[in-house]
VOBA-497233 format. One record per atom (N, C-alpha, C, O): atom name; residue number from 0; y, x, z. Coordinates in steps of 0.05 Angstrom, whole numbers, plus 5000, padded with zeros to 4 digits. Layout:
BEGIN
a;k;y;x;z
CA;NUM;Y;X;Z
...
***
This chain:
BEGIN
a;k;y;x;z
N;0;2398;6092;1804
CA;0;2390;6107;1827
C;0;2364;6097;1838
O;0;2353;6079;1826
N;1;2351;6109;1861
CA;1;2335;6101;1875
C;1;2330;6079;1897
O;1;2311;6078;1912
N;2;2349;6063;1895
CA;2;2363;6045;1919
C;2;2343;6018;1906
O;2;2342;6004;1926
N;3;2331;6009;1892
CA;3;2306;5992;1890
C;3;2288;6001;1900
O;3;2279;5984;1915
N;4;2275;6020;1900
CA;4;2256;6029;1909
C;4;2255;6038;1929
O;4;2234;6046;1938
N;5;2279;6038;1944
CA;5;2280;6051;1974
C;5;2277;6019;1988
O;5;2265;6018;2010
N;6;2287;5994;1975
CA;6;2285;5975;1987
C;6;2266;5963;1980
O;6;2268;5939;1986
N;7;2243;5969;1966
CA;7;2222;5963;1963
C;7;2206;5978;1994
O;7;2202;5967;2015
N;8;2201;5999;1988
CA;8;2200;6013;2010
C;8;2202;5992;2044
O;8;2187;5981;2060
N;9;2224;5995;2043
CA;9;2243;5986;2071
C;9;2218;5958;2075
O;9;2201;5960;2092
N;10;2219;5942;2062
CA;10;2211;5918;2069
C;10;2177;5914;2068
O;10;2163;5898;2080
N;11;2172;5940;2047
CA;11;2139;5938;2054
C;11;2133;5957;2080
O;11;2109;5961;2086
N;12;2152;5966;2094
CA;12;2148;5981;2124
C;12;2169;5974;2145
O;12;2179;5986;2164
N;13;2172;5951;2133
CA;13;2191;5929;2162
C;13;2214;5958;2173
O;13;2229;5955;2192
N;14;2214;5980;2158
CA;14;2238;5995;2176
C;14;2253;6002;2158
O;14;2244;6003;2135
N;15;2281;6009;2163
CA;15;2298;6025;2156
C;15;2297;6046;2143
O;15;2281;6062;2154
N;16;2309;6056;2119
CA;16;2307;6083;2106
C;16;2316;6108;2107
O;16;2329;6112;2087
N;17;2315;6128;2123
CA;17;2339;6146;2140
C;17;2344;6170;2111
O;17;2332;6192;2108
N;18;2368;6157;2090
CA;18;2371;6170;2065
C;18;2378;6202;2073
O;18;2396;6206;2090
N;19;2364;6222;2061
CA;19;2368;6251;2066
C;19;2387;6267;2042
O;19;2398;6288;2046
N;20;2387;6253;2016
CA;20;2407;6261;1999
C;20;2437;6260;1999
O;20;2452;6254;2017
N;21;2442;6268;1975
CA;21;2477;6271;1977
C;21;2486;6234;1983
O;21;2475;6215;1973
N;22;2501;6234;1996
CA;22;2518;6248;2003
C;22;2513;6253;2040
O;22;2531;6254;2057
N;23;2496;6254;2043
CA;23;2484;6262;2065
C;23;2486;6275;2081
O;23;2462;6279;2083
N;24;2498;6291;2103
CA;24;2499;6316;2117
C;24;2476;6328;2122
O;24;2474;6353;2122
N;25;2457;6312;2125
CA;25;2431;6313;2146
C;25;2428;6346;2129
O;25;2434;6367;2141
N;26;2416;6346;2096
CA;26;2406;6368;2082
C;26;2422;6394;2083
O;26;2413;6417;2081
N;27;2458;6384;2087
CA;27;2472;6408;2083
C;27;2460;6422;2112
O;27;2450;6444;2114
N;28;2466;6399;2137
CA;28;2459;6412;2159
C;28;2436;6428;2172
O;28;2436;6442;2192
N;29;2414;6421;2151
CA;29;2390;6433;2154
C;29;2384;6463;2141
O;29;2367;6479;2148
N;30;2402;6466;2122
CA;30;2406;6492;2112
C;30;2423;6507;2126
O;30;2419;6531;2128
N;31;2448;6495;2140
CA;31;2461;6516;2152
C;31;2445;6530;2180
O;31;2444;6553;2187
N;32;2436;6508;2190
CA;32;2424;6522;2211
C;32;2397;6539;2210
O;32;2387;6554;2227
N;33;2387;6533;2185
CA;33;2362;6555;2171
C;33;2373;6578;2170
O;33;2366;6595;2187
N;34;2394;6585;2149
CA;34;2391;6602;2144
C;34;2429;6612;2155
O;34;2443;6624;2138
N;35;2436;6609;2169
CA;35;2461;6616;2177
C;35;2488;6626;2162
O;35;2503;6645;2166
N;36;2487;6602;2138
CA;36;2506;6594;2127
C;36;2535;6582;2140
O;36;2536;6561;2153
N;37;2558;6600;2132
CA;37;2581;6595;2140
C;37;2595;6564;2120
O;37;2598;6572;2097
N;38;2600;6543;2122
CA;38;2613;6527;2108
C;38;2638;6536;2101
O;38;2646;6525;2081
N;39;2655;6554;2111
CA;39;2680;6567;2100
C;39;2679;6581;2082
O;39;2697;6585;2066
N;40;2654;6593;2081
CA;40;2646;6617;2051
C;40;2628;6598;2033
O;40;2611;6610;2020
N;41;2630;6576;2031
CA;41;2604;6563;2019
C;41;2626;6537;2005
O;41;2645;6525;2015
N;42;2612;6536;1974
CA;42;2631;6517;1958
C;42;2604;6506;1944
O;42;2584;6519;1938
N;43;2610;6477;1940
CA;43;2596;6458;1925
C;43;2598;6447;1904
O;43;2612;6426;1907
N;44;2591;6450;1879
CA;44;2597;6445;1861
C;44;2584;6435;1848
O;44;2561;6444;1845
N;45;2594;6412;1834
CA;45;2587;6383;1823
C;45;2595;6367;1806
O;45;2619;6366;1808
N;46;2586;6350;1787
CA;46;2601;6332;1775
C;46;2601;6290;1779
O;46;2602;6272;1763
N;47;2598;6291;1803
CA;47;2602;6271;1814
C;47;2622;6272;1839
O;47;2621;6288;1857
N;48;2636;6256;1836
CA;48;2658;6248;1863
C;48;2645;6237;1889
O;48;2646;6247;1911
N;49;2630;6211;1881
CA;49;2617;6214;1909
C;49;2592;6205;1920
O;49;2580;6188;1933
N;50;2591;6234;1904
CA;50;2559;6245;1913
C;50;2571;6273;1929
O;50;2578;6279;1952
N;51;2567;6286;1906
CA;51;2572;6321;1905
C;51;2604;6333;1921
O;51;2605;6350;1939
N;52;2625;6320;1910
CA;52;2650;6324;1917
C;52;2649;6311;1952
O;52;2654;6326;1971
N;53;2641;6285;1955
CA;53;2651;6273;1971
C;53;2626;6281;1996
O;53;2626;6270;2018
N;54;2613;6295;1989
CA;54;2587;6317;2014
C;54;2609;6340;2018
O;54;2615;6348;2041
N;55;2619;6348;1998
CA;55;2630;6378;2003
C;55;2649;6373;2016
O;55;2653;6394;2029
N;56;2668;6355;2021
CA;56;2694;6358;2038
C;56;2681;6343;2063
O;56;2694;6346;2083
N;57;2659;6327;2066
CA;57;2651;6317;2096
C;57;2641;6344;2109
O;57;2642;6347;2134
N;58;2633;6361;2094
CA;58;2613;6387;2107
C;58;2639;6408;2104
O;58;2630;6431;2102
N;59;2665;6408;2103
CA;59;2668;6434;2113
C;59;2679;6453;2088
O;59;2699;6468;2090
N;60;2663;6451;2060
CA;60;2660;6467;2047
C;60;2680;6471;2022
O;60;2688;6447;2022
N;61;2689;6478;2009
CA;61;2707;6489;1987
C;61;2692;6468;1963
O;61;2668;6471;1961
N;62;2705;6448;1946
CA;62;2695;6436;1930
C;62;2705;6445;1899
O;62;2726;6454;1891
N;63;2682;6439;1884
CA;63;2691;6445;1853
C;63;2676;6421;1829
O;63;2654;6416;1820
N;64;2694;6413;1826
CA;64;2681;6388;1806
C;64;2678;6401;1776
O;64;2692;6418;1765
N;65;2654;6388;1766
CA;65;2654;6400;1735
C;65;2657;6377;1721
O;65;2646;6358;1732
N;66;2672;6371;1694
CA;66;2684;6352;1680
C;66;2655;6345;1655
O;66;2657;6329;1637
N;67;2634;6358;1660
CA;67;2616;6361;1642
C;67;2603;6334;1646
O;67;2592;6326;1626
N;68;2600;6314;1676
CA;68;2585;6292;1683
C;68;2596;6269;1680
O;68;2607;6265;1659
N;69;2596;6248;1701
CA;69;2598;6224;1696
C;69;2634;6224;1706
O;69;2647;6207;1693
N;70;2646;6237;1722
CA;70;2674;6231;1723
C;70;2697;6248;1708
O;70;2695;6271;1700
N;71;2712;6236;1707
CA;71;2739;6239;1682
C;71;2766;6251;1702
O;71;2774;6239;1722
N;72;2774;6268;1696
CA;72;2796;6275;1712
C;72;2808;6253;1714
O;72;2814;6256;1738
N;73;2817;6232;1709
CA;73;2833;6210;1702
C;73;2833;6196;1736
O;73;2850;6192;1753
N;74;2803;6192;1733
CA;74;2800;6183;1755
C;74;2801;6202;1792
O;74;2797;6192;1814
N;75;2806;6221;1787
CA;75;2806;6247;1802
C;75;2838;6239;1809
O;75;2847;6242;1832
N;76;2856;6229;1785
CA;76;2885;6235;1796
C;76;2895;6215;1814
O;76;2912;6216;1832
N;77;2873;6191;1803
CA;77;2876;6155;1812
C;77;2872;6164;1842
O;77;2887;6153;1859
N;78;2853;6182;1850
CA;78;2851;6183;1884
C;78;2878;6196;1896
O;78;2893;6190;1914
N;79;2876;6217;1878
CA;79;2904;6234;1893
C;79;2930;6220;1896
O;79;2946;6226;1914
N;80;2935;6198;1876
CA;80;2956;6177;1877
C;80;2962;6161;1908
O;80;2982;6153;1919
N;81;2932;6162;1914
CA;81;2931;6139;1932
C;81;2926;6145;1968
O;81;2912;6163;1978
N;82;2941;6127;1979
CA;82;2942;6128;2008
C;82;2915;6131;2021
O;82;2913;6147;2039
N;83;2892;6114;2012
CA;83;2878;6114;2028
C;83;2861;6137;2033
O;83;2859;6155;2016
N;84;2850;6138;2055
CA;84;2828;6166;2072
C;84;2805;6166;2057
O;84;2794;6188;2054
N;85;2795;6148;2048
CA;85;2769;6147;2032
C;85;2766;6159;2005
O;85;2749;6175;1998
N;86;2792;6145;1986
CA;86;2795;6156;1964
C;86;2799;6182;1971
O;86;2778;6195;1967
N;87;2821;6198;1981
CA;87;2820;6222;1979
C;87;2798;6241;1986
O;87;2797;6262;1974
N;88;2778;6236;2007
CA;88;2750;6249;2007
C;88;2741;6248;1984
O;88;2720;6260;1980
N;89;2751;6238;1966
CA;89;2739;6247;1942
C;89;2751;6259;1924
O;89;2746;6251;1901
N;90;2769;6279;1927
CA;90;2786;6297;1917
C;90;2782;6326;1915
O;90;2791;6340;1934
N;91;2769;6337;1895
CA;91;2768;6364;1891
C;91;2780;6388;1896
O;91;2799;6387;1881
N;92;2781;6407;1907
CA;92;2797;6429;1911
C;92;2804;6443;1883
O;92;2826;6450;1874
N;93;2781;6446;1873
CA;93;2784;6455;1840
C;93;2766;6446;1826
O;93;2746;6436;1838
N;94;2768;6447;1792
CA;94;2757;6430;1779
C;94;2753;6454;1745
O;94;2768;6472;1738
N;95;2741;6448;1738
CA;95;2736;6460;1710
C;95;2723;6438;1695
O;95;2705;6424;1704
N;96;2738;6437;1667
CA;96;2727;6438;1650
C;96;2690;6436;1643
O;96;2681;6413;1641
N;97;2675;6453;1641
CA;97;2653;6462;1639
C;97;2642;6480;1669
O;97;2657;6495;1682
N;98;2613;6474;1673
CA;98;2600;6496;1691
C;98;2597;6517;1675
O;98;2599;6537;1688
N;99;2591;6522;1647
CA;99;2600;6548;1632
C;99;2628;6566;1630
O;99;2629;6586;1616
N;100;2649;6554;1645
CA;100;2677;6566;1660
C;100;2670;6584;1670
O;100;2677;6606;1661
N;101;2651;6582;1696
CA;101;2644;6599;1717
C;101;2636;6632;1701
O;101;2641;6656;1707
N;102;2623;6620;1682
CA;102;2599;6651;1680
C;102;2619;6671;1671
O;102;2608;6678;1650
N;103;2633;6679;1671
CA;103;2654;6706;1672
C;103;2657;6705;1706
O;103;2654;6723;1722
N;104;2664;6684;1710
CA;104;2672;6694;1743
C;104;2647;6717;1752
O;104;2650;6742;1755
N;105;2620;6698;1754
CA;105;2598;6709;1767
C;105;2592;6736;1762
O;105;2584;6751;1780
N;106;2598;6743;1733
CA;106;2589;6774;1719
C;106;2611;6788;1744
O;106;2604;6811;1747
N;107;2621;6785;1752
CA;107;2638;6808;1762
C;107;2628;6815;1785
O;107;2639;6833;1798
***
């Protein structure tokens, strides 16, 4: 990631880094209020847990994990197993296989 270089950064400007990426709200929130995006009609979809997944259930939004990246369903079930509030923010609503799943949906 970028987290050397942000603390390279930090220390050659004595301040703090105010991160604007996932898992971020700051960007989702800056689009909703642009362009008057509903978070109930709006789904995020990703193949990271918590980056992508774990933005989409802080913001509101319908989550969809794609199995194509760095996480394994395996690890998707290990959260759902478990008590804690953290793990489960990182729990998908739905999940495919491939982002090439989708393209029949979209044609329609």
């Amino acid at each position: 990631g970028t987290g050397c270089l942000v603390k390279a950064v930090e220390t050659a400007a004595q301040r703090e880094a105010f991160i604007v990426g996932k898992p971020n709200r700051y960007m989702f929130d800056c689009v909703v209020n642009e362009l008057d995006i509903s978070p109930a009609r709006t789904i995020m979809v990703g193949d990271r847990l918590d980056t992508d997944i774990f933005m989409g259930n802080s913001c509101g939004l319908t989550t969809l994990l794609t199995l194509t990246g760095v996480t394994a369903l395996d690890e998707v079930r290990g959260h759902q197993e478990s008590d804690c509030p953290a793990r489960q923010s990182l729990i998908p609503d739905f999940y495919v296989d491939s982002i090439a799943d989708l393209l029949p949906a979209l044609e329609d």
